[in-house]
C-alpha positions in Angstrom: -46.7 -48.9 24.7 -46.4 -50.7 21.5 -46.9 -48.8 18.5 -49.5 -50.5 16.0 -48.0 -51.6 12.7 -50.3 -49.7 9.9 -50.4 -51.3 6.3 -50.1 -48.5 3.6 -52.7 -48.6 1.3 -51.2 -48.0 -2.3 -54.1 -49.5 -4.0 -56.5 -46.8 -1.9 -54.7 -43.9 -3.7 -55.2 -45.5 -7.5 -58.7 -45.7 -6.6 -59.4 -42.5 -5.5 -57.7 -41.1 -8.5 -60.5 -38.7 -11.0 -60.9 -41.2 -13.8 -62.3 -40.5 -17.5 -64.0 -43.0 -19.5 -63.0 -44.4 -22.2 -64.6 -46.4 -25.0 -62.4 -49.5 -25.8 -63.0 -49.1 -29.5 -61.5 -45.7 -29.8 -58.4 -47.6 -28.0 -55.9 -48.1 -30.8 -52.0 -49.2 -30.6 -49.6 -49.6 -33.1 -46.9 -51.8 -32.9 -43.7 -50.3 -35.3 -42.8 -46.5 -36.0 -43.4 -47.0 -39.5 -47.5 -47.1 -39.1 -46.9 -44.5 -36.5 -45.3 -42.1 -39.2 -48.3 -42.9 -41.4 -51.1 -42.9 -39.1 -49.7 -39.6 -37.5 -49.5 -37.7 -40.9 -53.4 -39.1 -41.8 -54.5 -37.6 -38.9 -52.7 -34.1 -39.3 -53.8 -34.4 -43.2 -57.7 -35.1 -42.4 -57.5 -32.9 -39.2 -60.9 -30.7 -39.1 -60.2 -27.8 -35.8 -57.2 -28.4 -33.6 -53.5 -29.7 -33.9 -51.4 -29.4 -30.6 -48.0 -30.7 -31.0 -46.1 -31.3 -27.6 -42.6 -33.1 -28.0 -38.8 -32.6 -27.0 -37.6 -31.7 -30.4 -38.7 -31.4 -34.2 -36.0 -32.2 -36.1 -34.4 -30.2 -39.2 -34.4 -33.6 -41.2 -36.8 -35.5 -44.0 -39.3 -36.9 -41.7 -39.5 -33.6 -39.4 -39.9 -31.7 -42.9 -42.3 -33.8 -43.5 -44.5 -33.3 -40.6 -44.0 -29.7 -40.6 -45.2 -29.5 -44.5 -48.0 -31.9 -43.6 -49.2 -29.1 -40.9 -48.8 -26.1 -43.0 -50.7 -27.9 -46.1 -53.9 -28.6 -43.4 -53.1 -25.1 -42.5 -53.3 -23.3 -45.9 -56.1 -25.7 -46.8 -58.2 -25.0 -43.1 -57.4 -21.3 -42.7 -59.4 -21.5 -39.5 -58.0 -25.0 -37.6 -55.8 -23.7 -34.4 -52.3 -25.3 -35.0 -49.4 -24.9 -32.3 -46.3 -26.5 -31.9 -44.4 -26.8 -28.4 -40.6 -28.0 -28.1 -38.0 -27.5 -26.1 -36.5 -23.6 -26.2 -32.9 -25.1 -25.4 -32.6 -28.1 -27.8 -34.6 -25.9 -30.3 -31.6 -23.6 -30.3 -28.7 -25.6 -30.4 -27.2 -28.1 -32.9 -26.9 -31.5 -32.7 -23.5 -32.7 -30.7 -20.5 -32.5 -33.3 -22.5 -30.4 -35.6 -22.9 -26.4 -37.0 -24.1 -24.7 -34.2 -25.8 -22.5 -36.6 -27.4 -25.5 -37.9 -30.6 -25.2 -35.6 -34.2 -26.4 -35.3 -35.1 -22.8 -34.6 -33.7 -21.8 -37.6 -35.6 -24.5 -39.7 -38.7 -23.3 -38.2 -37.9 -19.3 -39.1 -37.1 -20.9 -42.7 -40.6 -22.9 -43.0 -42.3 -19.4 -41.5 -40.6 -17.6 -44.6 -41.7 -20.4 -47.3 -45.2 -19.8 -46.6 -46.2 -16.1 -46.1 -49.3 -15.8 -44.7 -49.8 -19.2 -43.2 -49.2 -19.0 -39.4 -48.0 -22.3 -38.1 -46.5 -21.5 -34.5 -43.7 -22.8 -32.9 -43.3 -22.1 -29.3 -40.0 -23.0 -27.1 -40.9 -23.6 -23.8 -38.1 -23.1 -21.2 -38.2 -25.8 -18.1 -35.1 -24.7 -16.2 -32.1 -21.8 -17.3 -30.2 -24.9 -18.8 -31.3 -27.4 -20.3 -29.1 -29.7 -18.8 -31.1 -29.0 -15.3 -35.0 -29.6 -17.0 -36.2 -30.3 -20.4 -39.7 -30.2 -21.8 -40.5 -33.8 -21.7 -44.1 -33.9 -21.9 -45.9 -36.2 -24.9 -48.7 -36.0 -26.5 -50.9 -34.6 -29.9 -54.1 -33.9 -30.0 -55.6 -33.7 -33.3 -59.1 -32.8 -33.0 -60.7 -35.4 -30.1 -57.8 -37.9 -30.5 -54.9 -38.0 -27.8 -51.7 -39.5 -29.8 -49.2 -40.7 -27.4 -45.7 -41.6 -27.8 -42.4 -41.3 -25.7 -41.2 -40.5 -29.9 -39.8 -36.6 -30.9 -40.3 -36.0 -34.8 -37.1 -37.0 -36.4 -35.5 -39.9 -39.0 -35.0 -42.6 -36.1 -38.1 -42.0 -34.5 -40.6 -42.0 -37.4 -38.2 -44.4 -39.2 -38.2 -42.5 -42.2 -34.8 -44.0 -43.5 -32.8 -47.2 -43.1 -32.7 -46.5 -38.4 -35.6 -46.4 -36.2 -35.7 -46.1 -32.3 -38.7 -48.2 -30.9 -41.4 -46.3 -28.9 -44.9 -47.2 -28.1 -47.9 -45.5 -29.8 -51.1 -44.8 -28.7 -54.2 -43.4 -30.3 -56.7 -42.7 -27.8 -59.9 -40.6 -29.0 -61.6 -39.3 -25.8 -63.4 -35.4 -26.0 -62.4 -34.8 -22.1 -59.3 -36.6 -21.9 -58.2 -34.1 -25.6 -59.5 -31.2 -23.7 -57.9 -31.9 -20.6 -54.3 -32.1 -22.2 -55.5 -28.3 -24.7 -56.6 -26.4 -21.0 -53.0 -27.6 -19.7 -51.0 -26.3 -22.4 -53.7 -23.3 -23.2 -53.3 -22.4 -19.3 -49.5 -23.8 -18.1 -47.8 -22.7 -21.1 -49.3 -19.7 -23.1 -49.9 -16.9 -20.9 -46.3 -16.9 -19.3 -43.8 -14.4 -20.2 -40.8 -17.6 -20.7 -42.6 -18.8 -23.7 -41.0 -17.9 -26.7 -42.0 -18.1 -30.3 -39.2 -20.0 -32.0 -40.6 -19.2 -35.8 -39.0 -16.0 -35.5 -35.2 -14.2 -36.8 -34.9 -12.7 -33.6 -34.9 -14.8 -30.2 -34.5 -13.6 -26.4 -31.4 -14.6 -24.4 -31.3 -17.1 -21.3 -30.4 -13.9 -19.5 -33.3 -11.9 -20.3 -35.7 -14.3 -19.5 -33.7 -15.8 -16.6 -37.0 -14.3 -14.5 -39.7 -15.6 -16.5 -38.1 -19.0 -16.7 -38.1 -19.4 -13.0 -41.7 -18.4 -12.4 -43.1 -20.5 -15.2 -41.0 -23.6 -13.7 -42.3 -22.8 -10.0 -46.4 -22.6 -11.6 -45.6 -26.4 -13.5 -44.1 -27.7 -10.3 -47.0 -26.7 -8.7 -50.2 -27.6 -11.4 -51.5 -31.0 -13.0 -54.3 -31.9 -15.5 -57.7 -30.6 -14.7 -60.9 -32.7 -15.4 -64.2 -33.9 -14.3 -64.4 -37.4 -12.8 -66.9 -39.1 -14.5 -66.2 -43.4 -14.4 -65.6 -45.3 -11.0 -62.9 -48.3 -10.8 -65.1 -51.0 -12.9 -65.2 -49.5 -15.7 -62.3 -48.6 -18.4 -61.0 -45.3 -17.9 -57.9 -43.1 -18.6 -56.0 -40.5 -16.1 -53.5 -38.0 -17.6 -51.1 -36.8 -14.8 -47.9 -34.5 -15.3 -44.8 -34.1 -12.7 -42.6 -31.8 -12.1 -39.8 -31.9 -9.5 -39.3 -34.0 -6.3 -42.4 -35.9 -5.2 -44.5 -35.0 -8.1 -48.0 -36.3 -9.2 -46.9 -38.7 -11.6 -43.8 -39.7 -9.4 -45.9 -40.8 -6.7 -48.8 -42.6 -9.0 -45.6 -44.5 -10.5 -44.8 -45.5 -6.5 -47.9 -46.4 -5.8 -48.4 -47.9 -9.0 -46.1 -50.3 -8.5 -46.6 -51.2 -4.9 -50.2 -52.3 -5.7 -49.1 -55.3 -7.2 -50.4 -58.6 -6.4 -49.2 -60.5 -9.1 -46.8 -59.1 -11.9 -45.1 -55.7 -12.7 -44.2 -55.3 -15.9 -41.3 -52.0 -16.2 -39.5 -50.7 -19.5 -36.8 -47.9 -19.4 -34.1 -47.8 -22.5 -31.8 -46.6 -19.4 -31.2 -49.0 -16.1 -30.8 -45.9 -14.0 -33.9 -46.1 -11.5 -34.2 -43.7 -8.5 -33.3 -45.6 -5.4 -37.1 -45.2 -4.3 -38.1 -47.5 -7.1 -35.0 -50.2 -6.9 -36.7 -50.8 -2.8 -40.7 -50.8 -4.5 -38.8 -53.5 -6.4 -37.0 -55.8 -3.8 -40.2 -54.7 -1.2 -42.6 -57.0 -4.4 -39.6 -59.7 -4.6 -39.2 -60.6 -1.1 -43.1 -60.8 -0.8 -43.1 -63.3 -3.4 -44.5 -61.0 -6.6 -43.0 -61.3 -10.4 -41.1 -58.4 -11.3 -40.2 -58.4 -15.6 -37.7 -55.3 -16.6 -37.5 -54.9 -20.5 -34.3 -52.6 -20.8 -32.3 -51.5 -24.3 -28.8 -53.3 -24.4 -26.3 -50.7 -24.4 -25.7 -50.9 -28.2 -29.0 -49.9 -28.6 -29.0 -46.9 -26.4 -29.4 -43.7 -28.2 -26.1 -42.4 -26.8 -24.1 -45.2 -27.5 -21.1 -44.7 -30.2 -19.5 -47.4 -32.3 -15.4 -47.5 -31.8 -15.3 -46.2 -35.2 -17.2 -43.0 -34.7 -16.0 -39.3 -32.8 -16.2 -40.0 -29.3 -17.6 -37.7 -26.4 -18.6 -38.0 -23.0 -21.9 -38.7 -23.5 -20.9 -42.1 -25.3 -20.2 -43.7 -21.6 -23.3 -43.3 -20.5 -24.6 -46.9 -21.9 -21.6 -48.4 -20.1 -22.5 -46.9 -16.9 -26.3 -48.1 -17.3 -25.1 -51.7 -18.1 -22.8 -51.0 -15.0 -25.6 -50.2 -12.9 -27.5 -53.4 -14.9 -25.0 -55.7 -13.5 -24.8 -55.0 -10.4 -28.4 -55.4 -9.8 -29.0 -58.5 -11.1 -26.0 -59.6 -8.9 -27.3 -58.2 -5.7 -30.5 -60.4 -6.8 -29.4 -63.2 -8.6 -31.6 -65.5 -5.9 -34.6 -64.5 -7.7 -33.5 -64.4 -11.2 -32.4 -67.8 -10.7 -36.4 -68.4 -9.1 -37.8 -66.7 -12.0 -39.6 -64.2 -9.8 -37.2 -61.6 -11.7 -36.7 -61.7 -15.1 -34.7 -59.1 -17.0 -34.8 -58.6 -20.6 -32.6 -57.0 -23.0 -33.3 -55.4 -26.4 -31.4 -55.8 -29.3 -32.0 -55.7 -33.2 -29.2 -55.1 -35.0 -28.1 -51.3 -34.8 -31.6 -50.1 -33.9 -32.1 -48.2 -31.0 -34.6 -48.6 -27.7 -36.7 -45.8 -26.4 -39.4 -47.6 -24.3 -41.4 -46.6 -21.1 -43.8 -47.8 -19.5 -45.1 -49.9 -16.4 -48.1 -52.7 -16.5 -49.9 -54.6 -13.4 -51.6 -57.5 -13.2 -53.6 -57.0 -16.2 -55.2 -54.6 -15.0 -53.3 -51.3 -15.0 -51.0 -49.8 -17.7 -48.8 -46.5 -17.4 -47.9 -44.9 -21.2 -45.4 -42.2 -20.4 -42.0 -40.3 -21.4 -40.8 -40.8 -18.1 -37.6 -42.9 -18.4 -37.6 -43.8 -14.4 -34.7 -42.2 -13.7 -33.0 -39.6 -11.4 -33.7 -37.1 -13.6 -37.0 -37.4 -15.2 -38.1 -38.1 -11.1 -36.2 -34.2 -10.5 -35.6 -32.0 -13.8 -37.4 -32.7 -16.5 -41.5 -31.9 -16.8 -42.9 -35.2 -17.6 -46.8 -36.5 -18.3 -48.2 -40.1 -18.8 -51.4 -41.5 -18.6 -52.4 -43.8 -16.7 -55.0 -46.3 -18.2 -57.4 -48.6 -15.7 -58.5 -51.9 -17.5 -60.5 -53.7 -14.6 -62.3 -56.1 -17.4 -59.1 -56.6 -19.9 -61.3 -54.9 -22.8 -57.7 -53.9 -24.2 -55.9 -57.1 -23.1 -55.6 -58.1 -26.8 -54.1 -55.1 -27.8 -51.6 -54.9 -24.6 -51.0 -58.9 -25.1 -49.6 -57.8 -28.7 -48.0 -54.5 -27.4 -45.7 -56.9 -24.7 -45.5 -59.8 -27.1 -44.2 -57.2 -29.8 -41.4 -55.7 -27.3 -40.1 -59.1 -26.3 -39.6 -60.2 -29.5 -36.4 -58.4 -30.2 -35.0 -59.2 -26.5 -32.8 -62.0 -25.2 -33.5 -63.4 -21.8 -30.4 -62.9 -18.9 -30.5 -65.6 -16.6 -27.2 -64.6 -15.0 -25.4 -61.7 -14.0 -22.1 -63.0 -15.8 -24.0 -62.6 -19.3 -23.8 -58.8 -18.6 -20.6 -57.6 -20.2 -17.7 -56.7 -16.9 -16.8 -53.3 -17.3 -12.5 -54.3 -17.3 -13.7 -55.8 -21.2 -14.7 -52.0 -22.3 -13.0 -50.5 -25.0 -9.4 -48.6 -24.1 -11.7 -45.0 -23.8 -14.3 -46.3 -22.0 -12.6 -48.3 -19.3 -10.3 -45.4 -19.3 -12.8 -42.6 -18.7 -14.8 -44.7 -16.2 -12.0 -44.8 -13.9 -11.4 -41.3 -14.1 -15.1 -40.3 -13.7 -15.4 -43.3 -10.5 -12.1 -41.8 -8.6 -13.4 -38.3 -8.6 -17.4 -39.4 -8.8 -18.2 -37.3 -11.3 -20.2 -40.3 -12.7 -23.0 -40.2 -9.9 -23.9 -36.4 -11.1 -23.7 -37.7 -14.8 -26.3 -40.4 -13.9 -28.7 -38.0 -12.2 -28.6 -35.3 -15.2 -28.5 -37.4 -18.3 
């Protein structure tokens, strides 16, 4: 008996998704960190009941100083607003690579505590794995009162290009009551009443030993929650879906599979690292070989946030790029039929020595992912990640996306051929050299899936 061939219906699970509305003129996107940096500090400044800060890291430098003065100034002015901060607990407590080790975030925080008796502005590490090189806290997003700010950006220098470097990032200002409250009852329930949350602002902090416990049942509750809201739009109407993953075949993983594979035109994907789980390098030769356009904006390795000149200390973590433009090259040669069709265009991102931190995917118009997620092995395993996931069935934002795209492209230069990627026997001596080594033993694979 033959079995009956039975067409998956991707587009089935997008629709069925709960779905907030949202009002396109309380849709706003910037376009350069810069008027991010501003527009973020307004809103902490003119903030009237609620701060929640969710992000990777902030930074012992001038712009995270800044931020952090800008919150305890709203909080010695508005005694009563609830501010709370929530960063990694491992990159809190550690040093940047090559640095003091004493020289920590934590220890800024304790510092800022001590400047302003009194004022309670907390800072809460929140512990995703027992290392952090297994599961970072990844997720994005500040709500200040009824407006969602979304960034892939930590608080630092680059990222708010306070000084003379900036790494590129999108920015979102969404002002939605249920989709703010959605993202305060995940944190407020998720986060707060587990044991592994520590406070950071403090002298004293636990061990990784003595909450080795804690941290394992607060990882196994994430990899098992999401965002909790009431459906109120249908699909022809502009709405907005926060979704947050956690391990293998996660919420937000499979929306980003599905995502994809609804396409009946155009998908349009940014990562600053060509590293892509093997489930989405087959979504993507599945749309070429039934005719779709697939675009893929990607940072050139120079502007890669781990990339080191020749002149600077080298470490491991400077072959990373290299391995990513590796992994670029290789691609595009396995596909070079359809770059040379146009069906796949790849782009790469370049200004001077700025750096590339974009995510992101976009359909037909219609649908656009904002999210940390770098679509690799390990934000698809380790890390806990979030996006949301905006449905724009009548283009009321198309102006603003349009400029978004138009922005990104600007700084990239088309490849048109696999030969225009750099071969990896022209690397520098230490590169070449320590690509070898890490190939012969395969050391790189593991690299590729943790970093």
């Amino acid at each position: 008996m033959k079995i009956p061939f039975i067409k998956y219906n991707h587009q089935k699970h997008l629709n069925e998704l709960a779905k907030i509305q949202q009002n396109a003129d309380q849709y706003n996107i910037l376009y350069d960190p810069k008027a991010y940096r501003q527009a973020l500090l307004e809103k902490i400044k003119n903030a009237k009941f609620r701060i929640y800060i969710a992000a990777l890291y902030l930074e012992q430098d001038e712009a995270g100083q800044e931020i952090l003065n800008a919150l305890y100034q709203t909080k010695t002015i508005n005694p009563n607003i609830d501010i709370k901060i929530f960063v990694d607990w491992h990159r809190a407590q550690r040093g940047r690579i090559g640095e003091d080790k004493t020289h920590t975030n934590a220890r800024f925080y304790h510092q800022m505590k001590l400047k302003h008796p009194g004022i309670d502005v907390p800072v809460y590490g929140v512990p995703i794995n027992r290392r952090e090189v297994l599961g970072v806290l990844h997720l994005k997003g500040f709500i200040i009162d009824d407006t969602v700010i979304y960034s892939g950006a930590s608080l630092n220098n680059v990222y708010l290009h306070k000084l003379d470097h900036y790494r590129y990032d999108r920015y979102h200002f969404i002002t939605n009551k249920l989709l703010a409250q959605s993202m305060i009852d995940y944190i407020d329930n998720n986060f707060l009443p587990f044991d592994a949350l520590q406070r950071l602002d403090v002298a004293e902090h636990k061990s990784r030993r003595q909450i080795k416990g804690d941290i394992k049942v607060l990882r196994q509750h994430l990899s098992e929650t999401n965002y909790r809201y009431a459906n109120n739009a249908d699909n022809s109407e502009l709405s907005v879906s926060p979704i947050s993953g956690l391990g293998r075949n996660n919420s937000l993983n499979k929306i980003i599979h599905h995502l994809i594979n609804s396409t009946q035109q155009k998908v349009i994907l940014c990562t600053p690292y060509f590293n892509l789980p093997n489930i989405l390098i087959r979504d993507i030769i599945r749309l070429l070989r039934k005719g779709k356009q697939v675009e893929i904006i990607i940072g050139d390795k120079e502007a890669n946030d781990f990339y080191i000149p020749e002149d600077k200390p080298f470490n491991i973590s400077g072959g990373l790029p290299y391995l990513y433009e590796i992994n670029l090259r290789n691609f595009i040669e396995r596909l070079q039929s359809y770059v040379d069709k146009e069906q796949l265009i790849i782009r790469l991102w370049k200004d001077n020595n700025q750096t590339y931190h974009l995510k992101g995917v976009w359909i037909d118009n219609e649908w656009m992912l904002i999210t940390g997620n770098n679509l690799n092995p390990r934000a698809w395993r380790l890390d806990l990640e979030n996006g949301i996931l905006v449905h724009d069935p009548k283009q009321e934002l198309q102006t603003q996306i349009t400029h978004e795209l138009d922005t990104i492209r600007k700084k990239t230069t088309l490849i048109t051929h696999f030969q225009q990627i750099q071969a990896s026997q022209f690397y520098p001596k230490r590169i070449h050299k320590l690509i070898k080594r890490l190939s012969r033993i395969r050391v790189d694979r593991v690299i590729k899936r943790l970093l």
